[in-house]
C-alpha positions in Angstrom: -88.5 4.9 -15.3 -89.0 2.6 -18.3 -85.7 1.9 -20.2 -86.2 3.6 -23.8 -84.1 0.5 -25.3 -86.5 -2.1 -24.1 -87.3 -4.8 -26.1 -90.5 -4.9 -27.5 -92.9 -7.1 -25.4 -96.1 -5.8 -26.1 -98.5 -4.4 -29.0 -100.4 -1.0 -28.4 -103.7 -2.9 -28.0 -101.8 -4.3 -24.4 -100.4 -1.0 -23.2 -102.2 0.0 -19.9 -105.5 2.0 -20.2 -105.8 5.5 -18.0 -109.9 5.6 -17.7 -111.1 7.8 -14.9 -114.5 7.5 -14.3 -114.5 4.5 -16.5 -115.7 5.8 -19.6 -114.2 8.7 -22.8 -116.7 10.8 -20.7 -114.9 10.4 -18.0 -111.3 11.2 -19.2 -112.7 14.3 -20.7 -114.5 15.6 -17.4 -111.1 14.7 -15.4 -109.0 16.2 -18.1 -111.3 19.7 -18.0 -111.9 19.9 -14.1 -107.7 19.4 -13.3 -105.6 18.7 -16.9 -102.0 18.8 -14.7 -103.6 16.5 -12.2 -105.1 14.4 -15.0 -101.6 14.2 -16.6 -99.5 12.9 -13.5 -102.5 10.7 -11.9 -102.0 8.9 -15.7 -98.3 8.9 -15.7 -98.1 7.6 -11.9 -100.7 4.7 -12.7 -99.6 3.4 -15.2 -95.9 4.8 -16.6 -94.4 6.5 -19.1 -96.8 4.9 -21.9 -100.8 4.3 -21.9 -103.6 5.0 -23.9 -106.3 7.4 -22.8 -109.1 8.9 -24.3 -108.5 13.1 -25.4 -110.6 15.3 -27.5 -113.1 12.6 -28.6 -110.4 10.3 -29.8 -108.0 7.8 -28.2 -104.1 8.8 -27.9 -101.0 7.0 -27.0 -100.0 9.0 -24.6 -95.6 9.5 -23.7 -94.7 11.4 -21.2 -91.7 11.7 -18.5 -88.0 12.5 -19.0 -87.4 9.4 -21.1 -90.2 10.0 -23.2 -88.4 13.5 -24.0 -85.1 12.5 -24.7 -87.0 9.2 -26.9 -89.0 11.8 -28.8 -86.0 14.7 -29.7 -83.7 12.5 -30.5 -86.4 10.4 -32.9 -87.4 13.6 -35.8 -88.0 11.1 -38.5 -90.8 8.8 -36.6 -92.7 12.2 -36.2 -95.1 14.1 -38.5 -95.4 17.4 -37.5 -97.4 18.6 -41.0 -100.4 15.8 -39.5 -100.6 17.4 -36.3 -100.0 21.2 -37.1 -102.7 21.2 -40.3 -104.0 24.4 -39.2 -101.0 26.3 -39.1 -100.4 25.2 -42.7 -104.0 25.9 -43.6 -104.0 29.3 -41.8 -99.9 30.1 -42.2 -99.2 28.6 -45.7 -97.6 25.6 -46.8 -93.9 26.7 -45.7 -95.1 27.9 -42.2 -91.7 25.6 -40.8 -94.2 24.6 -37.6 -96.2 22.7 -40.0 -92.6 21.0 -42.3 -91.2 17.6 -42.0 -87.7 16.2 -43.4 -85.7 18.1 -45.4 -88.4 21.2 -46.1 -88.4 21.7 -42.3 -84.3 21.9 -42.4 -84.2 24.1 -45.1 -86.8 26.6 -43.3 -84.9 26.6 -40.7 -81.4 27.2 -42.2 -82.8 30.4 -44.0 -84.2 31.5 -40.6 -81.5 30.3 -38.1 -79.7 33.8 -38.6 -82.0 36.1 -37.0 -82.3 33.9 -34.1 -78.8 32.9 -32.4 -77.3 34.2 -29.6 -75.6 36.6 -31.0 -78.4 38.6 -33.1 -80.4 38.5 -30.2 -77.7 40.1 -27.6 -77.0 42.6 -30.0 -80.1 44.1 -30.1 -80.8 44.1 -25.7 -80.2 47.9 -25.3 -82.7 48.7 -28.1 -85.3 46.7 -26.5 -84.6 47.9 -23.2 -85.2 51.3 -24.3 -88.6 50.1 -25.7 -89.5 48.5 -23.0 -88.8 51.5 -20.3 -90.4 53.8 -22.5 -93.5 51.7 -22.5 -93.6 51.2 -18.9 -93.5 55.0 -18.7 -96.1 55.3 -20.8 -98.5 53.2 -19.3 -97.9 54.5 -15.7 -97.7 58.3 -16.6 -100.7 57.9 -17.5 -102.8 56.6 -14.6 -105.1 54.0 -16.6 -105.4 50.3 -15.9 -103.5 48.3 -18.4 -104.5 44.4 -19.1 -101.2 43.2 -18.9 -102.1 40.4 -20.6 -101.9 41.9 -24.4 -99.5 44.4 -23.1 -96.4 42.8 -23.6 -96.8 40.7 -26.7 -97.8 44.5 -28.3 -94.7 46.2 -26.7 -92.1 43.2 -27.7 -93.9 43.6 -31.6 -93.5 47.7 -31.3 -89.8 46.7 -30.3 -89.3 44.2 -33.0 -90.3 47.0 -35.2 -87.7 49.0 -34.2 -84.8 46.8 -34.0 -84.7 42.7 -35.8 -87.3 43.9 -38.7 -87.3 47.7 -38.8 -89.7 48.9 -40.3 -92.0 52.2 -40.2 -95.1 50.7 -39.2 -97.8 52.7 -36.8 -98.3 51.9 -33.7 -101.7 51.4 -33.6 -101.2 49.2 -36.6 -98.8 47.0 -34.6 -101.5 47.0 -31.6 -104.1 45.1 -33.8 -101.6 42.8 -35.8 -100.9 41.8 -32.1 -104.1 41.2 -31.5 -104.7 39.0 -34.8 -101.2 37.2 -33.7 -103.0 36.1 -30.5 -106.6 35.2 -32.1 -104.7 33.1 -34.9 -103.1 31.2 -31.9 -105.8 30.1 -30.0 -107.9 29.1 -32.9 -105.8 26.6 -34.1 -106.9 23.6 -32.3 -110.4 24.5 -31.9 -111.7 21.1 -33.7 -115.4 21.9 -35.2 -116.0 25.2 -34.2 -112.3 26.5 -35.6 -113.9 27.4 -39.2 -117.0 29.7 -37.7 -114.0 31.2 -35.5 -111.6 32.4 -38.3 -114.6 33.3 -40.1 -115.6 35.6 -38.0 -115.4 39.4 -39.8 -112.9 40.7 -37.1 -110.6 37.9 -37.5 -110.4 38.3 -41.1 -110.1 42.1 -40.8 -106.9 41.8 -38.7 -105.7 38.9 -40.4 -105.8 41.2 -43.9 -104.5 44.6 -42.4 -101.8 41.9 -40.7 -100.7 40.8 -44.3 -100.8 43.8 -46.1 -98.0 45.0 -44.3 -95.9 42.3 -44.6 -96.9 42.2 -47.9 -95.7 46.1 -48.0 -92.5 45.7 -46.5 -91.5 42.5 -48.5 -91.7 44.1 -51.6 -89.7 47.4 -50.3 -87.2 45.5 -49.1 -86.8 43.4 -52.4 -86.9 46.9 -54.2 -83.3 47.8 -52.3 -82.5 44.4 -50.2 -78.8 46.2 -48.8 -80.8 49.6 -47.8 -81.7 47.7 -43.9 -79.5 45.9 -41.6 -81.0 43.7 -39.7 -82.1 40.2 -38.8 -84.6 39.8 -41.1 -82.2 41.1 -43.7 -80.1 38.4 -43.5 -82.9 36.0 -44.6 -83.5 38.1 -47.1 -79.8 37.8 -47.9 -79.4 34.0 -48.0 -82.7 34.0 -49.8 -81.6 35.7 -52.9 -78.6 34.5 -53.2 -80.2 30.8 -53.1 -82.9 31.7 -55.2 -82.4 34.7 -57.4 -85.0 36.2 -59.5 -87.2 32.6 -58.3 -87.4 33.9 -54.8 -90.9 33.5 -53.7 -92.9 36.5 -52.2 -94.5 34.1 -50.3 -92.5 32.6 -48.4 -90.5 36.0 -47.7 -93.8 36.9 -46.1 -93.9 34.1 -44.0 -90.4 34.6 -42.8 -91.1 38.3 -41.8 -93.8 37.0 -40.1 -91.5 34.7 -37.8 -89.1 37.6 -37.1 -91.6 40.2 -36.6 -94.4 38.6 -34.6 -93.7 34.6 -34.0 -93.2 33.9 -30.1 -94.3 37.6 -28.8 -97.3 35.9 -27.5 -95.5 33.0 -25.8 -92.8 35.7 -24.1 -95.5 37.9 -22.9 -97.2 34.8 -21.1 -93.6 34.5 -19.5 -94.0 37.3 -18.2 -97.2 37.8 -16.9 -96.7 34.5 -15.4 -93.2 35.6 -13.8 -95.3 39.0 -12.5 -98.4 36.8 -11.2 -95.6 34.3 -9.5 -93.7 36.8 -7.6 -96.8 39.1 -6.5 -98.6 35.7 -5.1 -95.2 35.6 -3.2 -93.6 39.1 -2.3 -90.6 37.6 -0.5 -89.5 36.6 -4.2 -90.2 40.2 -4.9 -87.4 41.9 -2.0 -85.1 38.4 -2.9 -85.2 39.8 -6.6 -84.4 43.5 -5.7 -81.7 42.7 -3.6 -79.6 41.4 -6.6 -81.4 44.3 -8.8 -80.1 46.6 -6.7 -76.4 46.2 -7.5 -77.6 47.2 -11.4 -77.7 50.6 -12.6 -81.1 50.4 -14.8 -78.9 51.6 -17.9 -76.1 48.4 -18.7 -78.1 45.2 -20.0 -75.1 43.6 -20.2 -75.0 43.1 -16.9 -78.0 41.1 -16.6 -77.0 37.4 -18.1 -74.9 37.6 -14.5 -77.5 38.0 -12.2 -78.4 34.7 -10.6 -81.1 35.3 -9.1 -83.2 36.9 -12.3 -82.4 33.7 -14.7 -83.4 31.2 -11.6 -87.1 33.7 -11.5 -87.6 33.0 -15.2 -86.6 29.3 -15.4 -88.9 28.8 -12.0 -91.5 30.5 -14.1 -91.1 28.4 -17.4 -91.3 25.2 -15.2 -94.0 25.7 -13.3 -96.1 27.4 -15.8 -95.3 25.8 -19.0 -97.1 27.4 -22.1 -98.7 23.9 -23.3 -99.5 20.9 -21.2 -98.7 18.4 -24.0 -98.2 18.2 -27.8 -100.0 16.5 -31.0 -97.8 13.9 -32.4 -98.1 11.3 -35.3 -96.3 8.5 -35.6 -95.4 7.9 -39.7 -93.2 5.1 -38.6 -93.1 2.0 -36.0 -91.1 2.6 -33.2 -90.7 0.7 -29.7 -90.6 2.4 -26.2 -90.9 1.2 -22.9 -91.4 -2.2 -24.0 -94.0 -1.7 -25.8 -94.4 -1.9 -29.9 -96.4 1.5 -31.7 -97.4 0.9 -35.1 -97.3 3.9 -38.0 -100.4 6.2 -38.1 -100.6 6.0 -34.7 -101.7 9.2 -32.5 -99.4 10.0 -29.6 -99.9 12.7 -26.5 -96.3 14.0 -25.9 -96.5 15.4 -22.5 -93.3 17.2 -22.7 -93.8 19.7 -19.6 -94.8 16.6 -17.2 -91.4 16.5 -15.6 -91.8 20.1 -14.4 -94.0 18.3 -11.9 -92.2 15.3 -10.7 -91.1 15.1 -7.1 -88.3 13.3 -7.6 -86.8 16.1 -9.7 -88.1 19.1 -8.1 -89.5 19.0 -5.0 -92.6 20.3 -3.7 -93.1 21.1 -7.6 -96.2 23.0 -6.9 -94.3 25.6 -4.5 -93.3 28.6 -6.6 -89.2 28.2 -5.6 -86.8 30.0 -8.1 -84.2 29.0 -5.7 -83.9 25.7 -6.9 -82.3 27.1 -9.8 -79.6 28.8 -7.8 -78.4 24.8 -7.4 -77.3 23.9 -11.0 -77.6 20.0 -10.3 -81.4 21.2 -9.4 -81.7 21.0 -13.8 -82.3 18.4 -15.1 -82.3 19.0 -19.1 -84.4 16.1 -20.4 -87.0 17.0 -17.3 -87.6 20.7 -19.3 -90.3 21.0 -22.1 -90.8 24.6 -22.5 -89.1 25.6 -25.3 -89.3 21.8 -26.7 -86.1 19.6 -28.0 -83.9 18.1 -31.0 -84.4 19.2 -34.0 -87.6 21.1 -34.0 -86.6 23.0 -30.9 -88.1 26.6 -30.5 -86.3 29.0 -32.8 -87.0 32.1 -30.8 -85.6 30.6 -27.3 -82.9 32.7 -27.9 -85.2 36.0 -28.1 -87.6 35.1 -25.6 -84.6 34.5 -23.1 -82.8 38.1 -23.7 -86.2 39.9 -23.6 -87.9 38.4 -20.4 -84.9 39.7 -18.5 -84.9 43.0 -19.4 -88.8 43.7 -19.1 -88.8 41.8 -15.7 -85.3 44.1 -14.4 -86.6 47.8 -16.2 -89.8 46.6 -14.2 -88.6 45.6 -10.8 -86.0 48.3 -11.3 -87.9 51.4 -10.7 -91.7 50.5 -10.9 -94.5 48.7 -8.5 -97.4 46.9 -9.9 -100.9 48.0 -8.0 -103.5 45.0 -9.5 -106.9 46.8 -9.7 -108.8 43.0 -9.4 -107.5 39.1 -7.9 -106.4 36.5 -10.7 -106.2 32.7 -10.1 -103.0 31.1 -10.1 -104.5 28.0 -10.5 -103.5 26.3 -13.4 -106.3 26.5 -16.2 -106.3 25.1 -19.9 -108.5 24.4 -22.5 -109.7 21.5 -24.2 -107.3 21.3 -27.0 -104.7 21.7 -24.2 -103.9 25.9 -24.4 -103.7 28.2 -21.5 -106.5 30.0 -20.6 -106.0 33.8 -20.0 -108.2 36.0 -19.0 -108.2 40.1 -18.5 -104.9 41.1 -15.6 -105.6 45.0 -14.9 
């Protein structure tokens, strides 16, 4: 690995070129037919920095363990407005994915609250409630479910319920899931992402979505001590910073982190978990054996279980929700002895070191028993929920709820698929997973 504190010894018009098939046509096809293969073929030919061509452009690409720690530990080298325009465009201006510099830390502060430890935990029984009923649900009932949707909607349903209560239907939440998932995976669509939000189905979700957020906003500012609950305590820290100047805005776009941010990541933890351990059904008895010892009611006494945290962080390495990340470089900066001028482009493959051999071995075996071994983690190595200061804000959530829907699952209930999935690994161009219909 290239030392992060080498001195500079060459300009980004020198750094080594990752070309298969010898031309930009090339990169792309390799890119689309294998994108993890394309990743580590780049990083073990030529290091931890090169240049390739991606999405009809040319990158600096950074990528490895060093190229994490280099990149979390450097916020003020990054943009994240340049790269994240779409969220802005589609979110607002004070959507904190989209905020640099001091606007991004004081997004955060007002939203730190509802997402520690602590206001997650609290809330675990609730959830688990939610979670058992839906299961019932679904299974009393004899249909197929697509999975797929099936979680994000629960988890929203949930949220409802507990960290932004609020008296919405359930229907309603169904299809402000389904705008939450449509908003994502338009984003990065490059020419064709205007025709796609255009499109009347979008927009009606989108509108119905914001209405009610809209709705509850301005009840809650009606009577801001009537609820207790996470959102409340942005709402809280809010008014007290702002007063009478508080802007309905952005108290819209903070309901919107609490109430449907991040379902649609924690579902794909799931379904990932469920299509990892069904591909593997020793997992499965290896799972119930420690499940076994719990009696389905106490959630508490799931952050001891071994055996269920090393299934979920097996999951997150080996299927990482994004391959790489946009970056953009406002400043110089030198890494592996190499010199990257300002406005520069740069590929941060942050989930590369799930794949390295020399950190975990055999890295395309699922194995949650690596994580049994503490010294098997290595922290820079792990990209899933990101790093330094513009770490995920809803680890905390994601990591109390993935537990509890995997255990109430495993617990009591089989799955029976009604048609094969892949597990091979599939992404689009922009770099997104690709998911398609799990009955």
């Amino acid at each position: 690995m290239s030392e992060v504190t080498a001195s500079p010894e060459g300009k980004v018009d020198e750094l080594p070129f990752y070309l298969p098939g010898g031309s930009e046509a090339g990169c792309n096809e390799a890119y689309r037919r294998d994108p993890l293969k394309f990743q580590l073929d780049g990083f073990y030919e030529c290091g931890p920095i090169f240049r390739t061509f991606f999405r009809n452009r040319m990158w600096v690409v950074l990528a490895g363990p060093d190229a994490n720690n280099f990149i979390w530990q450097k916020p003020e080298v990054w943009s994240y407005a340049e790269p994240n325009t779409s969220f802005l465009e589609e979110m607002g201006p004070n959507h904190v994915t989209g905020l640099d510099g001091d606007p991004h830390k004081e997004k955060r502060a007002y939203l730190k609250p509802a997402f520690t430890m602590s206001s997650a935990m609290k809330f675990m029984p609730a959830f688990h409630r939610v979670f058992r009923d839906g299961i019932n649900e679904v299974a009393g009932s004899g249909e197929p479910v697509d999975i797929v949707p099936f979680w994000a909607e629960l988890i929203t349903w949930g949220n409802t319920q507990t960290v932004a209560r609020s008296e919405i239907p359930r229907d309603v939440t169904k299809r402000m899931t389904r705008w939450e998932v449509q908003m994502l995976r338009g984003l990065f669509l490059d020419d064709s992402k205007a025709p796609y939000y255009e499109r009347e189905e979008y927009r009606r979700l989108r509108e119905e979505t914001f209405e009610w957020l809209g709705k509850i906003v301005d009840a809650r500012l009606e009577n801001p001590d009537a609820i207790q609950d996470n959102y409340g305590e942005i709402l809280k820290l809010r008014l007290k910073a702002e007063g009478d100047a508080v802007s309905r805005e952005h108290l819209i776009n903070d309901l919107y982190f609490v109430l449907l941010a991040g379902t649609d990541n924690t579902a794909a933890l799931i379904n990932y978990a469920l299509m990892e351990l069904y591909a593997t059904p020793q997992w499965i008895d290896w799972l119930r054996e420690e499940l076994d010892l719990w009696d389905g009611e106490n959630v508490m006494e799931l952050q001891h279980m071994t055996r269920l945290k090393a299934v979920i962080m097996e999951t997150q390495r080996i299927r990482p929700g994004a391959l790489q990340l946009f970056k953009y470089a406002v400043k110089p900066f030198e890494f592996g002895g190499y010199q990257i001028p300002a406005n520069t482009d740069v590929l941060h493959l942050n989930n590369l070191g799930h794949f390295l051999e020399e950190f975990y071995p055999d890295p395309l075996t699922f194995n949650p028993e690596r994580f049994i071994e503490k010294q098997r983690f290595v922290p820079k190595t792990f990209g899933f929920f990101g790093g330094g200061s513009h770490v995920c804000l809803g680890r905390n959530h994601t990591m109390m709820q993935t537990p509890v829907v995997l255990a109430t699952l495993f617990k009591s209930w089989d799955l029976e698929f009604s048609q094969g999935f892949s597990r091979h690994l599939e992404a689009s161009y922009s770099g997104g997973r690709i998911e398609k219909a799990i009955m």
